[in-house]
C-alpha positions in Angstrom: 21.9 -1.0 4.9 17.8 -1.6 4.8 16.7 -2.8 1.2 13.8 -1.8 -0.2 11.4 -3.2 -2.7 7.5 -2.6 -4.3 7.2 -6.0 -4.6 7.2 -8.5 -2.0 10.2 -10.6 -2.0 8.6 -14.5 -1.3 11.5 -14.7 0.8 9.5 -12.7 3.6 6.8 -15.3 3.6 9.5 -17.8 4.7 11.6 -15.6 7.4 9.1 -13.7 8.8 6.2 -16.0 10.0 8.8 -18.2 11.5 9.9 -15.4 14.1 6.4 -13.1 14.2 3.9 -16.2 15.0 5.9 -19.7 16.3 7.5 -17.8 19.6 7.9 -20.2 22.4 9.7 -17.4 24.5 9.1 -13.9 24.9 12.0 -12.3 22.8 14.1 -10.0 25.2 17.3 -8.1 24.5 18.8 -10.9 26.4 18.4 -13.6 23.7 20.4 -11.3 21.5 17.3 -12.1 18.6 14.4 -9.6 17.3 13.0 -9.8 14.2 13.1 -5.9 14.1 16.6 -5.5 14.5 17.3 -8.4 11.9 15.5 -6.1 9.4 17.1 -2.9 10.0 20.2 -4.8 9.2 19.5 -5.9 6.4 18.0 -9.6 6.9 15.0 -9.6 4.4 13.7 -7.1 2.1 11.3 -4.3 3.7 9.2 -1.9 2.8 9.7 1.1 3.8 8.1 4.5 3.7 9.7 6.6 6.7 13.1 6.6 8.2 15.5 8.9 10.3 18.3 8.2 12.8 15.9 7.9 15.6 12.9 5.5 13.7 11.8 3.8 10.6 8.4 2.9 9.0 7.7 0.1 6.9 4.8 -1.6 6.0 3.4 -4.5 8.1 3.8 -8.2 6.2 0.1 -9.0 7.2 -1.7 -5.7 7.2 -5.4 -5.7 8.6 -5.4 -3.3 5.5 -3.5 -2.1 2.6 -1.2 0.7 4.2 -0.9 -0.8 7.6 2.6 0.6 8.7 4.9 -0.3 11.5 6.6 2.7 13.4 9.8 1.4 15.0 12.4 2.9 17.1 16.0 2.0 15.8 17.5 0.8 19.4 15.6 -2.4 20.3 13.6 -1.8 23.4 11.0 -3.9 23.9 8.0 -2.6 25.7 6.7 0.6 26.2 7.9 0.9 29.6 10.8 0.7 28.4 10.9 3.5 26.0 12.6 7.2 27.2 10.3 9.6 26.9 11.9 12.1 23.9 12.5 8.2 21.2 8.7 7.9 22.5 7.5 11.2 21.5 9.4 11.6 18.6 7.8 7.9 17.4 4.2 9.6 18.5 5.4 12.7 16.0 6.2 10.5 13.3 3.5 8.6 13.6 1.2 11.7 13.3 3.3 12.9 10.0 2.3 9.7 8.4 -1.1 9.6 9.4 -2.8 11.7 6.6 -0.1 10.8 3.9 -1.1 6.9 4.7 -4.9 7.9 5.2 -4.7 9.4 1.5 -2.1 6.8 0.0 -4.3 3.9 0.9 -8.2 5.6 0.2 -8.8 5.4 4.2 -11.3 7.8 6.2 -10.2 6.9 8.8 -7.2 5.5 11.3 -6.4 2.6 14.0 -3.7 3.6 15.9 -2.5 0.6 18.1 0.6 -0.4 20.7 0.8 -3.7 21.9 2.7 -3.5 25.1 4.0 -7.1 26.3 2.9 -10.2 25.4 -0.2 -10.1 27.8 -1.1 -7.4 25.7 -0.8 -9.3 22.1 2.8 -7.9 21.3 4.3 -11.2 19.1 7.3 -9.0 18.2 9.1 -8.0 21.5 11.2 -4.6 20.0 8.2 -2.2 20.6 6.4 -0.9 17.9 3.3 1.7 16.6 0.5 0.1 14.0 -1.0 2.4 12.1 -3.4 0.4 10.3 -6.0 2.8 7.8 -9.6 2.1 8.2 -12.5 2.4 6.1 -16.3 1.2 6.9 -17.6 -2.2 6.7 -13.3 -3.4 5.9 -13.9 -6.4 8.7 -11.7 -5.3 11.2 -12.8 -4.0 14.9 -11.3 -3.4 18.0 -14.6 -4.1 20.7 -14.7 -0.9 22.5 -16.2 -1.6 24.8 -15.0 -5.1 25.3 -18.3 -6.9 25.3 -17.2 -9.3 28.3 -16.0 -6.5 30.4 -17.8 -5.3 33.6 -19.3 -2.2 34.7 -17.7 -0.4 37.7 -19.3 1.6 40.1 -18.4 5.5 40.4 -16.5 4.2 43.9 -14.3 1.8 42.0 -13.8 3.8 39.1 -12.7 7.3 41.4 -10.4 4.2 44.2 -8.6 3.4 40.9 -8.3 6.9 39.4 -7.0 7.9 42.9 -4.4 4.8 43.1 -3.2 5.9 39.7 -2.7 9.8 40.6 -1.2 9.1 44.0 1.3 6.4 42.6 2.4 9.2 39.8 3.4 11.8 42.6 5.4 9.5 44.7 8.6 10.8 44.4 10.3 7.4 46.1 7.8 4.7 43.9 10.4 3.4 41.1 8.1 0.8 39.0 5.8 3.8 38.4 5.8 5.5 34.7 8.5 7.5 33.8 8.0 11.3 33.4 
């Protein structure tokens, strides 16, 4: 069963780093090793603030700030894509239930809510997962919105694309599309 503590064990400084920053292969449910699912069974002490049969939330090792909490779905999956639908709205739901209580708990005004999907995308812990990371003004941290080197489209490339998209989301035969 998932232990719990206030207090930090040092023994998370030693296990998790190792697995969350040195990868030299992206983690897959192949390699039969995920961080994540070493936790929920009981590996290393964790935090935790939310859990049901269908997710937990704990609080991140290396917040961005105090309160930075890690939604996770019990059953490994390890990209978004890969999510059903109902595990991914319920994770959105509880998500959205901790949202205030962590805003309040941890002083915030405000509220990052970030996925990671793939390692392309910065996820260095392949069993997908929800940050929500409290925010307050002038705390350091920023997401570039928009990203400083990124281009401006015309309105033609910007209604080809949105057309791509829609079209590739009602065909019926197209199987890598996303999953409704």
């Amino acid at each position: 069963m998932l232990r719990t503590t206030r207090n930090r064990s040092s023994r998370l400084g030693h296990i998790l780093p190792e697995f969350m920053h040195a990868r030299t292969a992206p983690l897959t449910p192949t390699t039969g090793h995920c961080i994540f699912c070493d936790l929920m069974h009981g590996a290393a002490e964790v935090s935790i603030c939310y859990e049901d049969a269908t997710a937990i939330a704990f609080l991140d090792i290396q917040p961005v700030n105090a309160g930075h909490v890690l939604v996770v779905p019990r059953e490994h999956y390890e990209t978004l894509q890969d999510i059903p639908k109902a595990v991914g709205l319920h994770l959105y739901q509880v998500a959205t239930k901790l949202i205030p209580v962590v805003q309040t708990a941890a002083g915030a005004t405000d509220m990052n809510i970030v996925v990671n999907s793939g390692a392309a995308a910065g996820q260095n812990v392949m069993h997908y997962h929800i940050h929500l990371i409290p925010r307050r003004v002038d705390d350091g941290f920023d997401v570039p919105l928009p990203f400083p080197g990124s281009q401006m489209p015309n309105r033609q490339q910007l209604d080809a694309m949105a057309a791509r998209i829609g079209s590739m989301l009602r065909d019926p035969l197209r199987k890598d599309g996303m999953k409704l």
